[in-house]
PyMOL Python script that loads the backbone (N, CA, C, O; Angstrom):
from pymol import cmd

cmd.read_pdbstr("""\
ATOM      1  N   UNK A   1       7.143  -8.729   5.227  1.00  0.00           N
ATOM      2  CA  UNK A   1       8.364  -8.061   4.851  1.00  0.00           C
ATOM      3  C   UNK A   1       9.312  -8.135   6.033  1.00  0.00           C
ATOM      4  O   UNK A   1       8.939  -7.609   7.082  1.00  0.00           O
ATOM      5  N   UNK A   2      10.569  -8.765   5.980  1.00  0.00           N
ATOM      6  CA  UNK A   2      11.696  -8.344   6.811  1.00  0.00           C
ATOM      7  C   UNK A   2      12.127  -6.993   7.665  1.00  0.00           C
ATOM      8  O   UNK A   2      11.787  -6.031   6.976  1.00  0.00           O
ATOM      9  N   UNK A   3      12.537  -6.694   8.483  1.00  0.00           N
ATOM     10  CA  UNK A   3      13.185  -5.504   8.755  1.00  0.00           C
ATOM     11  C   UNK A   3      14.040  -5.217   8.621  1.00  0.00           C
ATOM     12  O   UNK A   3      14.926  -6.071   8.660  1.00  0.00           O
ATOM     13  N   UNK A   4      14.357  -3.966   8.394  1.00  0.00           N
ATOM     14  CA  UNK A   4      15.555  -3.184   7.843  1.00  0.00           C
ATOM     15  C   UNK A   4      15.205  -2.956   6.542  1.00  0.00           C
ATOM     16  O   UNK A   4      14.151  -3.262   5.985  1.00  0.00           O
ATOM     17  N   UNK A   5      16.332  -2.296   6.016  1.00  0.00           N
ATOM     18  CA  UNK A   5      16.728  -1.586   4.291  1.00  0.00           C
ATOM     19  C   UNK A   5      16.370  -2.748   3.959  1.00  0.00           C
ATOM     20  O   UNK A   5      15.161  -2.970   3.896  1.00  0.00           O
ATOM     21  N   UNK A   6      17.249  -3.729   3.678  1.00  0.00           N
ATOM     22  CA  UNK A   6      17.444  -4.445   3.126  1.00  0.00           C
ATOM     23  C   UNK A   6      16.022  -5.542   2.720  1.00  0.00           C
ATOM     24  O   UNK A   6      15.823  -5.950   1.576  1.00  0.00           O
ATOM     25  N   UNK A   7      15.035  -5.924   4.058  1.00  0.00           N
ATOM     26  CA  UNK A   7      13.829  -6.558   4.197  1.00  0.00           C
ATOM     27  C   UNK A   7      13.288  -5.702   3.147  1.00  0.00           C
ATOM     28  O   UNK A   7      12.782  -6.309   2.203  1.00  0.00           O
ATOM     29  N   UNK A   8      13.281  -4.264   3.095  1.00  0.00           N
ATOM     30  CA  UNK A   8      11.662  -3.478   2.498  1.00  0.00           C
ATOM     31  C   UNK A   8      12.531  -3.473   0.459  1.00  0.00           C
ATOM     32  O   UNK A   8      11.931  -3.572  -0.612  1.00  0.00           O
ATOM     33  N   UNK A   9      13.736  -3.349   0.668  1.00  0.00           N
ATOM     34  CA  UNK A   9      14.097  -3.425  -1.022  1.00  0.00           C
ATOM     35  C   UNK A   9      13.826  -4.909  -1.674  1.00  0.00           C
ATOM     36  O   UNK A   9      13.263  -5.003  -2.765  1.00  0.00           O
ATOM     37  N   UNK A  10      14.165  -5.801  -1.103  1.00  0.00           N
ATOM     38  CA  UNK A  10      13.973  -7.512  -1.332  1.00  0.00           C
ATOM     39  C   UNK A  10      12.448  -7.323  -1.470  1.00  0.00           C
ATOM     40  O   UNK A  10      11.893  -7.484  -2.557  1.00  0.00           O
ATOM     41  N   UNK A  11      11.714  -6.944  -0.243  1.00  0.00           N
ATOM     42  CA  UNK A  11      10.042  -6.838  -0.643  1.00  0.00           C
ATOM     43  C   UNK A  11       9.678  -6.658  -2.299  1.00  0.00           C
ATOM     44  O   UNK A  11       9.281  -7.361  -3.228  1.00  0.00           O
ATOM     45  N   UNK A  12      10.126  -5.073  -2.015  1.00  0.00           N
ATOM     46  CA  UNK A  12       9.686  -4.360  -3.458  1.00  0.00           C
ATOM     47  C   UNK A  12      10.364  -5.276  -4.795  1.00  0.00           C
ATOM     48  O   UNK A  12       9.589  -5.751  -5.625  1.00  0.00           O
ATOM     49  N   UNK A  13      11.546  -5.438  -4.901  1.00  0.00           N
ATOM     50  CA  UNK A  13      11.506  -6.108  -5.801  1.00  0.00           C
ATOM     51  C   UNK A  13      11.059  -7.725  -6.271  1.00  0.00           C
ATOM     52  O   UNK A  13      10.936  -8.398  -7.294  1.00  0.00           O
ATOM     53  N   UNK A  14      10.931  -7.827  -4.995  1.00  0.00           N
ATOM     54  CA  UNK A  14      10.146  -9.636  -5.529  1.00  0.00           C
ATOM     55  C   UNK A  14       9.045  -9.190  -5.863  1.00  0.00           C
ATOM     56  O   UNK A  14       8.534 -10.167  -6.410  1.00  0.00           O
ATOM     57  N   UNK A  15       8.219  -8.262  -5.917  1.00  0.00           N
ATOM     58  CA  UNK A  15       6.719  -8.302  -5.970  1.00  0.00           C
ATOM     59  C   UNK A  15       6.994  -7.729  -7.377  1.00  0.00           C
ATOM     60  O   UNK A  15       6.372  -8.357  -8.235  1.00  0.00           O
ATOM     61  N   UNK A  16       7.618  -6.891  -7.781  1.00  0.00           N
ATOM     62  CA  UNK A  16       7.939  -6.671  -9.254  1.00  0.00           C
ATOM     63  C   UNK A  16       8.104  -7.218  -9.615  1.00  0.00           C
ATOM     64  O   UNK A  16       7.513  -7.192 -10.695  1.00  0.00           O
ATOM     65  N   UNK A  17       8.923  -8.345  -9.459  1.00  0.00           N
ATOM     66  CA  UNK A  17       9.221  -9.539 -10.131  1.00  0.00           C
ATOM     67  C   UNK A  17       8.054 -10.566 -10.764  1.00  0.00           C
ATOM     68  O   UNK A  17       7.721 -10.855 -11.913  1.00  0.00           O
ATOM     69  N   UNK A  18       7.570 -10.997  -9.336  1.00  0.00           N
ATOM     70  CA  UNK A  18       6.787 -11.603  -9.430  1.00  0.00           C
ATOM     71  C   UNK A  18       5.172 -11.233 -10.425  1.00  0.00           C
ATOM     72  O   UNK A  18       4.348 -11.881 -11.071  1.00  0.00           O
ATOM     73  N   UNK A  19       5.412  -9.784 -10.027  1.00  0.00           N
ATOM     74  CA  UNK A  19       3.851  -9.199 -10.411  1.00  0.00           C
ATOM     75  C   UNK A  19       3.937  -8.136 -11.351  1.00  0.00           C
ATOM     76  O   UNK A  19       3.249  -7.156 -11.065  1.00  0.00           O
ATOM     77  N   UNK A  20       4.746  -8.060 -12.621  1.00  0.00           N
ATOM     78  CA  UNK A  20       5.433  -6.828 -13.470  1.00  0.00           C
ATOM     79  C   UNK A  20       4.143  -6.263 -13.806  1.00  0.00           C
ATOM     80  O   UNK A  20       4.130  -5.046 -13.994  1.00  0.00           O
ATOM     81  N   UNK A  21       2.991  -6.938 -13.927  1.00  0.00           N
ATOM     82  CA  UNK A  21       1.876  -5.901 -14.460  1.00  0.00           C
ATOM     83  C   UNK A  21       1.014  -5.313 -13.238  1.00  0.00           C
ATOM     84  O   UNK A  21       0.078  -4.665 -13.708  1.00  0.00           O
ATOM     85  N   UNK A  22       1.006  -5.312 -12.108  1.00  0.00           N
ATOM     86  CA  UNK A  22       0.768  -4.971 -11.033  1.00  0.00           C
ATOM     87  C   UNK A  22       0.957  -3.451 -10.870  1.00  0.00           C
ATOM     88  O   UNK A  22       2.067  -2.927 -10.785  1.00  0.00           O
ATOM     89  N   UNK A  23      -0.451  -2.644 -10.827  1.00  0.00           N
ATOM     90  CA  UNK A  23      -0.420  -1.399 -10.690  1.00  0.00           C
ATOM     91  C   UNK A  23      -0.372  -0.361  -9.450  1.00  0.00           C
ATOM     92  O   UNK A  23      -1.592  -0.346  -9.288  1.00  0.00           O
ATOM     93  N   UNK A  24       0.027   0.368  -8.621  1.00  0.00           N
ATOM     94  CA  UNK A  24      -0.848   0.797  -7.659  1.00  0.00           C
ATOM     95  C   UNK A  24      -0.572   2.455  -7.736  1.00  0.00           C
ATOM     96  O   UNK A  24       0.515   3.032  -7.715  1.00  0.00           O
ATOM     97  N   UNK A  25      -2.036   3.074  -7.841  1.00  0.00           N
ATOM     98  CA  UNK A  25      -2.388   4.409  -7.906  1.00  0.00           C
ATOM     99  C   UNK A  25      -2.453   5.205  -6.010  1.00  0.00           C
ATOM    100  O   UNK A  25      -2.921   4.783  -4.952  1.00  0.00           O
ATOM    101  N   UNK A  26      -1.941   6.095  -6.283  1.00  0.00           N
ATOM    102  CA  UNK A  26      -1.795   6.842  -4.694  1.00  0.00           C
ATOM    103  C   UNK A  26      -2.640   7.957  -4.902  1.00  0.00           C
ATOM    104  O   UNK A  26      -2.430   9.097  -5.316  1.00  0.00           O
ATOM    105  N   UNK A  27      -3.642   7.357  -4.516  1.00  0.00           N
ATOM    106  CA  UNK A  27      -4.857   8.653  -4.297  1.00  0.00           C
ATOM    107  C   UNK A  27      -4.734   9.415  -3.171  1.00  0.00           C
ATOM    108  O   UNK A  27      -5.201  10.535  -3.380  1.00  0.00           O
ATOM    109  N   UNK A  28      -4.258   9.270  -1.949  1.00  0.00           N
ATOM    110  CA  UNK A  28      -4.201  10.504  -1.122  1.00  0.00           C
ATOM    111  C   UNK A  28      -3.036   9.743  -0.196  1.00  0.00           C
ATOM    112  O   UNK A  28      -2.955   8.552   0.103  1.00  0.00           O
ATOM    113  N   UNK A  29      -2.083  10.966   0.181  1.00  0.00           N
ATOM    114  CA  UNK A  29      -0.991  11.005   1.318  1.00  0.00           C
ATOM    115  C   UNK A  29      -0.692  12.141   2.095  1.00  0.00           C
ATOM    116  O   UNK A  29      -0.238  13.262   1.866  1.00  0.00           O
ATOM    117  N   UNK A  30      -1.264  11.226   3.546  1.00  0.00           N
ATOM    118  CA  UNK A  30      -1.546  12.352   4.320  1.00  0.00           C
ATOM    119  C   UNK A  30      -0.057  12.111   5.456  1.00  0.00           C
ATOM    120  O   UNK A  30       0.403  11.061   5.904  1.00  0.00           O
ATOM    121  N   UNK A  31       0.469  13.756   5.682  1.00  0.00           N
ATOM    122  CA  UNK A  31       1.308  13.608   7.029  1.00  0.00           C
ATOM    123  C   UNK A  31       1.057  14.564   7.927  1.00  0.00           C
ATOM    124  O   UNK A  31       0.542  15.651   7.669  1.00  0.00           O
ATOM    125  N   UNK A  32       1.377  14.222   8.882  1.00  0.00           N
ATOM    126  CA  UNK A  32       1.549  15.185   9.922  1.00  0.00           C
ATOM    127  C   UNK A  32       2.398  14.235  11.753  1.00  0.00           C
ATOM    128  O   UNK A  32       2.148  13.382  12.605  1.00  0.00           O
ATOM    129  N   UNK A  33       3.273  15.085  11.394  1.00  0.00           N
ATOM    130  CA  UNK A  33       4.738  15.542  12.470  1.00  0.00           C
ATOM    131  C   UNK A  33       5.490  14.076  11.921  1.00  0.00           C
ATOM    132  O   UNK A  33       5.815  13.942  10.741  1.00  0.00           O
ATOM    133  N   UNK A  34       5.712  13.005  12.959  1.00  0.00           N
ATOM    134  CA  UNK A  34       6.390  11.771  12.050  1.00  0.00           C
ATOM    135  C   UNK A  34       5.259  10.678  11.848  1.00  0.00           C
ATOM    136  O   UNK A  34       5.562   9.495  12.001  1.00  0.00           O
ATOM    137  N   UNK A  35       3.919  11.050  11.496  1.00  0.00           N
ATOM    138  CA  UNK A  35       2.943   9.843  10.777  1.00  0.00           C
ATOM    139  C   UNK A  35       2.422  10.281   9.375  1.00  0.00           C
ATOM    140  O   UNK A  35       1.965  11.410   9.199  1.00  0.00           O
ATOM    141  N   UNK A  36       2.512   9.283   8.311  1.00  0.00           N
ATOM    142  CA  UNK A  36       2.256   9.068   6.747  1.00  0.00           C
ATOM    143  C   UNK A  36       1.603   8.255   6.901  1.00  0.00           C
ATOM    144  O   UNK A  36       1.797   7.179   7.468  1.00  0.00           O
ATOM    145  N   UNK A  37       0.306   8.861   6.174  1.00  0.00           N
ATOM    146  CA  UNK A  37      -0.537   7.646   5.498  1.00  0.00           C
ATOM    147  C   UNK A  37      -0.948   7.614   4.548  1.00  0.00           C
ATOM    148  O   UNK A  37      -1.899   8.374   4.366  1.00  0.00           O
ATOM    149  N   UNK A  38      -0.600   6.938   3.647  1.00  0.00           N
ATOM    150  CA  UNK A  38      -0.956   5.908   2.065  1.00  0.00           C
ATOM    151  C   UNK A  38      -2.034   5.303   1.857  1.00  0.00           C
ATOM    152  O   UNK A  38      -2.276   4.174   2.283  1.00  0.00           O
ATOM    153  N   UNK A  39      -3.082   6.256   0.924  1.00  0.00           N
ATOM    154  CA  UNK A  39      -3.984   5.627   0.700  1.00  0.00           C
ATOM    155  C   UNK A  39      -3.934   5.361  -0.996  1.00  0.00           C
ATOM    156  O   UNK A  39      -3.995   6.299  -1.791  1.00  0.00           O
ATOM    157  N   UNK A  40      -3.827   4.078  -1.372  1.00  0.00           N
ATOM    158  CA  UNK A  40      -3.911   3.132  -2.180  1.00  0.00           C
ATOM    159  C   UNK A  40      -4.730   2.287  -3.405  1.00  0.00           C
ATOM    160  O   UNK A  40      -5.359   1.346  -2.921  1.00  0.00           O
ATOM    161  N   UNK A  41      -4.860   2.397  -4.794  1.00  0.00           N
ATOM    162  CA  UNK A  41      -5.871   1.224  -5.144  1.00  0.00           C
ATOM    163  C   UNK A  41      -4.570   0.570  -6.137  1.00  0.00           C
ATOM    164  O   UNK A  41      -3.660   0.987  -6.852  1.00  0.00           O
ATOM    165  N   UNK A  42      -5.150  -0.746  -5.657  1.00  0.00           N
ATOM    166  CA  UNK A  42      -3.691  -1.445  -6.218  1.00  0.00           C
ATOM    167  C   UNK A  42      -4.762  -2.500  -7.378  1.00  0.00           C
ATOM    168  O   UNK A  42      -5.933  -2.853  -7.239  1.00  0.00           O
ATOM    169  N   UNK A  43      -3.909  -2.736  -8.347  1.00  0.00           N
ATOM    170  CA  UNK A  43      -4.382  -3.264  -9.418  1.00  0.00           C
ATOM    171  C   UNK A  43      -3.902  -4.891  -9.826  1.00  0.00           C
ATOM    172  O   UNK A  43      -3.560  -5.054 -10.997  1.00  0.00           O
ATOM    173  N   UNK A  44      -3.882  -5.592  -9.287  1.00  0.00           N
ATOM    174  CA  UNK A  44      -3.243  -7.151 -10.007  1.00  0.00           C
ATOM    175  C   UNK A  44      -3.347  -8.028 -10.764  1.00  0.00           C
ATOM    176  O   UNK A  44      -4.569  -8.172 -10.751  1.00  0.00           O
ATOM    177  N   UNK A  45      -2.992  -8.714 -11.407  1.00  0.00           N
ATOM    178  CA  UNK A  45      -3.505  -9.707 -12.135  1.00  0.00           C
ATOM    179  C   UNK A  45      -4.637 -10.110 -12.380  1.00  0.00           C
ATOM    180  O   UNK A  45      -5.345  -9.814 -11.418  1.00  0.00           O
ATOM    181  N   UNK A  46      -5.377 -10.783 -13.372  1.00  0.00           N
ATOM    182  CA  UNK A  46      -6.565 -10.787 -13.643  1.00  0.00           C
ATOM    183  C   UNK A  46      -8.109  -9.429 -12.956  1.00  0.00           C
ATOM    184  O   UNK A  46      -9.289  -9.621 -12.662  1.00  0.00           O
ATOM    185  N   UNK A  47      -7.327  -8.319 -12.966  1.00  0.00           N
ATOM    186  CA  UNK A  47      -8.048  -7.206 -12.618  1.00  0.00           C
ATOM    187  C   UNK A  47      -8.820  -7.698 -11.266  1.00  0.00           C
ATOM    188  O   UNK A  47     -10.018  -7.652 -10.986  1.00  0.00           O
ATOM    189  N   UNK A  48      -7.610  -8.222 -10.472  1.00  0.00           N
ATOM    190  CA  UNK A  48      -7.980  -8.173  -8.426  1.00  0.00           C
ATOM    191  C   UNK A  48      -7.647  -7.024  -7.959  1.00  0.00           C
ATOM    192  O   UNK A  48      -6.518  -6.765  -7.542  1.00  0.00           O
ATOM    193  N   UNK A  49      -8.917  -5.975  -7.997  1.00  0.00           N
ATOM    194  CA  UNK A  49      -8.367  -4.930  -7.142  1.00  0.00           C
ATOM    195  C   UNK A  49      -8.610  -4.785  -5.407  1.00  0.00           C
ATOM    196  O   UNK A  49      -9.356  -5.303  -4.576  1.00  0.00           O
ATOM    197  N   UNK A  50      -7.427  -3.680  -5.412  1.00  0.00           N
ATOM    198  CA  UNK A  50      -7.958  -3.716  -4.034  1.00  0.00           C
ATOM    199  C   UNK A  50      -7.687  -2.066  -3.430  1.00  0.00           C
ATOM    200  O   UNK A  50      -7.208  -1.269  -4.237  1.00  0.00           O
ATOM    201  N   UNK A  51      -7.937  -1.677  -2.301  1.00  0.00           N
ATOM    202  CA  UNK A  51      -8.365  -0.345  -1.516  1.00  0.00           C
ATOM    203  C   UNK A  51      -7.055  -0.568  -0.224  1.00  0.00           C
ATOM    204  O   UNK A  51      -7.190  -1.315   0.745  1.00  0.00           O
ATOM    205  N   UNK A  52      -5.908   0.218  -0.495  1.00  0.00           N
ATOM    206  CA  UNK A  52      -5.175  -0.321   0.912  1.00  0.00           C
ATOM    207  C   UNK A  52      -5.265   1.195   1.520  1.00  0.00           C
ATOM    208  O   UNK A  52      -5.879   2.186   1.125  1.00  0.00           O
ATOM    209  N   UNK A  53      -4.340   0.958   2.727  1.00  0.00           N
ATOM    210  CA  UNK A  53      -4.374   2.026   3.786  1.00  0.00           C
ATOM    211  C   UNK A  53      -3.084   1.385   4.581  1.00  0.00           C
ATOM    212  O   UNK A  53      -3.044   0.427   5.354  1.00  0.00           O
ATOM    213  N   UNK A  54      -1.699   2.553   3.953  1.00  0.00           N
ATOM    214  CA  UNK A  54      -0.140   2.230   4.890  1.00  0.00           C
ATOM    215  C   UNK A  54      -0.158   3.133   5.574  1.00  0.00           C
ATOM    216  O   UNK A  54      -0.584   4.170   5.067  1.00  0.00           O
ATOM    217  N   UNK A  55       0.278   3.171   6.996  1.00  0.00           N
ATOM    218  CA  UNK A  55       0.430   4.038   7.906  1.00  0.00           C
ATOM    219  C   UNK A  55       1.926   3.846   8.699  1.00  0.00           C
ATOM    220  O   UNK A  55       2.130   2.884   9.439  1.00  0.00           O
ATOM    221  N   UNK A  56       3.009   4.975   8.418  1.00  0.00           N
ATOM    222  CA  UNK A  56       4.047   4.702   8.581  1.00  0.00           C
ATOM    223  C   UNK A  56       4.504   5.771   9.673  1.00  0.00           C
ATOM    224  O   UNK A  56       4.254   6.968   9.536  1.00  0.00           O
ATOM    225  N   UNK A  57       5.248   5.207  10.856  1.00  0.00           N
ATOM    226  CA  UNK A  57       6.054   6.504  11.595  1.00  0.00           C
ATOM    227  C   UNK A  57       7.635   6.000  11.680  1.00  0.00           C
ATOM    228  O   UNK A  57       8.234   4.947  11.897  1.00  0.00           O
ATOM    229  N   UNK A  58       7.983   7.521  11.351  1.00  0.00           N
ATOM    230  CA  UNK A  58       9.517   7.761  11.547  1.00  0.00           C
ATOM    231  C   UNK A  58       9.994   8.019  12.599  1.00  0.00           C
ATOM    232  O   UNK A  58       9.448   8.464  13.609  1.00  0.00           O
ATOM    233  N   UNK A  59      10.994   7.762  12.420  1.00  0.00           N
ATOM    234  CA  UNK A  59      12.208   7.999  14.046  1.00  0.00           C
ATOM    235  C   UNK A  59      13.136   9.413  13.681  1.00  0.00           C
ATOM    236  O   UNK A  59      13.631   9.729  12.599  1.00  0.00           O
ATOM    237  N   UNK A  60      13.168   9.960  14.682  1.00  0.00           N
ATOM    238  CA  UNK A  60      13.738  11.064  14.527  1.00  0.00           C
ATOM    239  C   UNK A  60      15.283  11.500  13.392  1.00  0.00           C
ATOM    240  O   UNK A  60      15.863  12.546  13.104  1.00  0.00           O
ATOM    241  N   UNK A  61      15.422  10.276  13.092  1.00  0.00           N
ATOM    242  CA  UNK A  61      16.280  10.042  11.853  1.00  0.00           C
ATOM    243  C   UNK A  61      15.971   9.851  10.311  1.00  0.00           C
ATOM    244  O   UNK A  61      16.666   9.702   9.306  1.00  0.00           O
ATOM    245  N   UNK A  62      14.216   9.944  10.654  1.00  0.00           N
ATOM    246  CA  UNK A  62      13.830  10.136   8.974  1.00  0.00           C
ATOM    247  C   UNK A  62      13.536   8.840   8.442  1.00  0.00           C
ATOM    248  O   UNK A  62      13.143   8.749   7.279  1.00  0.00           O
ATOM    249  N   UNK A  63      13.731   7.466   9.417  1.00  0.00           N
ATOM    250  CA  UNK A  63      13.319   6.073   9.117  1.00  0.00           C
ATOM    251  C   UNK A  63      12.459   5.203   9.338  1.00  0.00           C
ATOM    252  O   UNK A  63      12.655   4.523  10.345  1.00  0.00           O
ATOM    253  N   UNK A  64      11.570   4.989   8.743  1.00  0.00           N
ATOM    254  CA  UNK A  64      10.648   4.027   9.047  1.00  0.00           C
ATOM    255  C   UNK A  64      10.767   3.256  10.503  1.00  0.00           C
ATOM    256  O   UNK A  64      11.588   2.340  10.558  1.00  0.00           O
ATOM    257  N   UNK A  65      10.188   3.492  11.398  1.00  0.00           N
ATOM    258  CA  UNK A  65      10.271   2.744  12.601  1.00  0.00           C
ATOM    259  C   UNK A  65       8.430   2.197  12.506  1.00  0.00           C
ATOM    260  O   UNK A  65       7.873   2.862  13.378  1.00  0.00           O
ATOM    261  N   UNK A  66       7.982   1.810  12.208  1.00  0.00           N
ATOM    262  CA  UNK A  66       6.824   1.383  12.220  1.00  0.00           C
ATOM    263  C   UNK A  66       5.826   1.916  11.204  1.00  0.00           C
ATOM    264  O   UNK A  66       5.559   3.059  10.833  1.00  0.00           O
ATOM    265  N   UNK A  67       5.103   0.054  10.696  1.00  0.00           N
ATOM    266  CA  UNK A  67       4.418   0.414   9.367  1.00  0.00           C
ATOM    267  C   UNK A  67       2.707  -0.686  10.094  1.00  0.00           C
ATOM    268  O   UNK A  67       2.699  -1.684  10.814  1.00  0.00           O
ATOM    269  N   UNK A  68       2.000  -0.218   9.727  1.00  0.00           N
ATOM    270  CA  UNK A  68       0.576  -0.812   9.769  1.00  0.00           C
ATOM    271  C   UNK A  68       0.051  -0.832   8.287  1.00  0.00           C
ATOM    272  O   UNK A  68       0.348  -0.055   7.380  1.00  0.00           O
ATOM    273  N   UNK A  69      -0.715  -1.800   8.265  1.00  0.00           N
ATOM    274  CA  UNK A  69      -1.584  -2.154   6.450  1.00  0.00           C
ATOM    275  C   UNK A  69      -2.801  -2.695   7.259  1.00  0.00           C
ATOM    276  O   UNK A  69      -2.946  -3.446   8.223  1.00  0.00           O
ATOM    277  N   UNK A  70      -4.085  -1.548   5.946  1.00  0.00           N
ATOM    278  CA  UNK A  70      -5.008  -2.324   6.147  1.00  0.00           C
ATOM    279  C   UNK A  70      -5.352  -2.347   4.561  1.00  0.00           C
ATOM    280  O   UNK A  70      -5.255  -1.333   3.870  1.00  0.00           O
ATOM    281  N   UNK A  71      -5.832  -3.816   3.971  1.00  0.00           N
ATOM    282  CA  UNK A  71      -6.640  -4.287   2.643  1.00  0.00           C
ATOM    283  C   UNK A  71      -7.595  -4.270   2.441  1.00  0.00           C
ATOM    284  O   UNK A  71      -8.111  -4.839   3.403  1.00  0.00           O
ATOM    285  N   UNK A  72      -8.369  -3.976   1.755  1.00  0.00           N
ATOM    286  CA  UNK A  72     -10.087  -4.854   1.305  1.00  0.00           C
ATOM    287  C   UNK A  72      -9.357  -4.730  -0.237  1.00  0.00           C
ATOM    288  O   UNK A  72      -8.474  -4.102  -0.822  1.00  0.00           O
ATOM    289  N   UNK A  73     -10.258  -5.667  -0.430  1.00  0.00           N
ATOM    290  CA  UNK A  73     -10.198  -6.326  -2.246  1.00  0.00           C
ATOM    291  C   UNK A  73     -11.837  -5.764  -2.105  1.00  0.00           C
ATOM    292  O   UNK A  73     -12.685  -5.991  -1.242  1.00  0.00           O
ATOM    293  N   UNK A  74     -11.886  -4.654  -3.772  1.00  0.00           N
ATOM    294  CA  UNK A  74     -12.512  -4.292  -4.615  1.00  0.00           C
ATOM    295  C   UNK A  74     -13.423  -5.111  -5.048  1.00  0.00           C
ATOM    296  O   UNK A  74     -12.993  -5.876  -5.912  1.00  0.00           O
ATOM    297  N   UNK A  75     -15.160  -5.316  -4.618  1.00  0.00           N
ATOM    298  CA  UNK A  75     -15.811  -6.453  -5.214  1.00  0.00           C
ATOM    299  C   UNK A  75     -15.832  -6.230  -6.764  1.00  0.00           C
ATOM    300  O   UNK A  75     -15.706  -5.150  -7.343  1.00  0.00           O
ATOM    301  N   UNK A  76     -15.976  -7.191  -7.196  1.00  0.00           N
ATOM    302  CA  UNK A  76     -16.233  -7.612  -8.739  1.00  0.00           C
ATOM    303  C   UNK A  76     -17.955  -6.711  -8.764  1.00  0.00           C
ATOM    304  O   UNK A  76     -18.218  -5.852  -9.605  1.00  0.00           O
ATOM    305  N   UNK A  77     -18.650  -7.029  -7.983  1.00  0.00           N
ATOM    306  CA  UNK A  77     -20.029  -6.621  -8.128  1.00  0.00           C
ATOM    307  C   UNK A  77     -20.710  -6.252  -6.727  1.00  0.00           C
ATOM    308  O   UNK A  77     -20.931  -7.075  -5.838  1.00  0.00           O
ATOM    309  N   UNK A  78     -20.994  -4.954  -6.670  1.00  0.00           N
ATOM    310  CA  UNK A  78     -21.773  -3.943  -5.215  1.00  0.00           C
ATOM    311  C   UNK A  78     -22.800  -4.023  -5.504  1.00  0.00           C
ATOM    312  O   UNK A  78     -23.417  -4.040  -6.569  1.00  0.00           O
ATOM    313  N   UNK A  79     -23.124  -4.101  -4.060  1.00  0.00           N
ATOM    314  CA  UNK A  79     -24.895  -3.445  -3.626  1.00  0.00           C
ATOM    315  C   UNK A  79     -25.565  -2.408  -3.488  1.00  0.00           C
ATOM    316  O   UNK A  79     -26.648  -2.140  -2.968  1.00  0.00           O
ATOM    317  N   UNK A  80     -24.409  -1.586  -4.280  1.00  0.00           N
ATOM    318  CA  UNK A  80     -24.713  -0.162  -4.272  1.00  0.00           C
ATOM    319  C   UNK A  80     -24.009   0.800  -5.053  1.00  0.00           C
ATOM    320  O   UNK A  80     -22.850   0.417  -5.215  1.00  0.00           O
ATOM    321  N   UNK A  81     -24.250   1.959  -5.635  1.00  0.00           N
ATOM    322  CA  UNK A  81     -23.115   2.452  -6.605  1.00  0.00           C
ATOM    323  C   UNK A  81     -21.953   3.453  -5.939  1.00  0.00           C
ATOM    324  O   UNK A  81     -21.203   4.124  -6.648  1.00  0.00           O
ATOM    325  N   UNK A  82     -21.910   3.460  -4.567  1.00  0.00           N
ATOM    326  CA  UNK A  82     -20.956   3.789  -3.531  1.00  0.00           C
ATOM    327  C   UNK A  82     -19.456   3.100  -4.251  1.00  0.00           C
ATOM    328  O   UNK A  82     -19.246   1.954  -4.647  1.00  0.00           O
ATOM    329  N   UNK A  83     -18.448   4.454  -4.224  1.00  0.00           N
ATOM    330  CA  UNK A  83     -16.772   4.051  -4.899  1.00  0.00           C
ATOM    331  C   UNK A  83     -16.258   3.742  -3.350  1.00  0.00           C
ATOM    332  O   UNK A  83     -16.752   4.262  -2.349  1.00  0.00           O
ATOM    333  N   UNK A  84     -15.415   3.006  -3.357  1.00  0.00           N
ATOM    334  CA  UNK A  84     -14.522   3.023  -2.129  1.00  0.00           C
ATOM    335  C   UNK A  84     -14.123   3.845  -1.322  1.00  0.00           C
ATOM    336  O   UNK A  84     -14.027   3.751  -0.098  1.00  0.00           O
ATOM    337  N   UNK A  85     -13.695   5.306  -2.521  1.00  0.00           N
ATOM    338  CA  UNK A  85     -12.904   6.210  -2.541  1.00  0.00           C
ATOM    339  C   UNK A  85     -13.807   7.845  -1.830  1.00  0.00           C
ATOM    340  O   UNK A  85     -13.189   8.907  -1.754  1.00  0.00           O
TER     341      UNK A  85
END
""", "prot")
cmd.dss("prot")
cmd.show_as("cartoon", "prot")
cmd.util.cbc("prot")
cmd.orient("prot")
């Protein structure tokens, strides 16, 4: 994704674009002082899921000044009956 407004709206909408049936559920959002974190199961095409984790801090103006992502993709089949979640 680009920086600025403009980088993170172009993001979001190409991926809509691109991915209109593309789901993602927000199971937990945690803050505290200027750090958010987004925890994620995102749903895509041919049922590729996956488990993310966004971690965002603001600038004393309320703006995104720094974003971290971490992914794993959801196996099709575990070694155990352990949820991600």
């Amino acid at each position: 994704m680009a920086d600025g407004l403009n980088g993170f709206i172009e993001y979001f909408n190409r991926m809509q674009k691109e991915y209109p049936k593309k789901s993602i559920e927000f199971v937990r959002c945690i803050a505290e002082g200027d750090l958010v974190a987004l925890h994620t199961h995102q749903i895509w095409p041919d049922n590729d899921q996956y488990v993310t984790m966004d971690f965002f801090r603001f600038d004393q103006n309320g703006k995104i000044c720094e974003h971290w992502v971490s992914i794993q993709q959801v196996p099709k089949e575990s070694a155990n009956p352990n949820t991600m979640y």
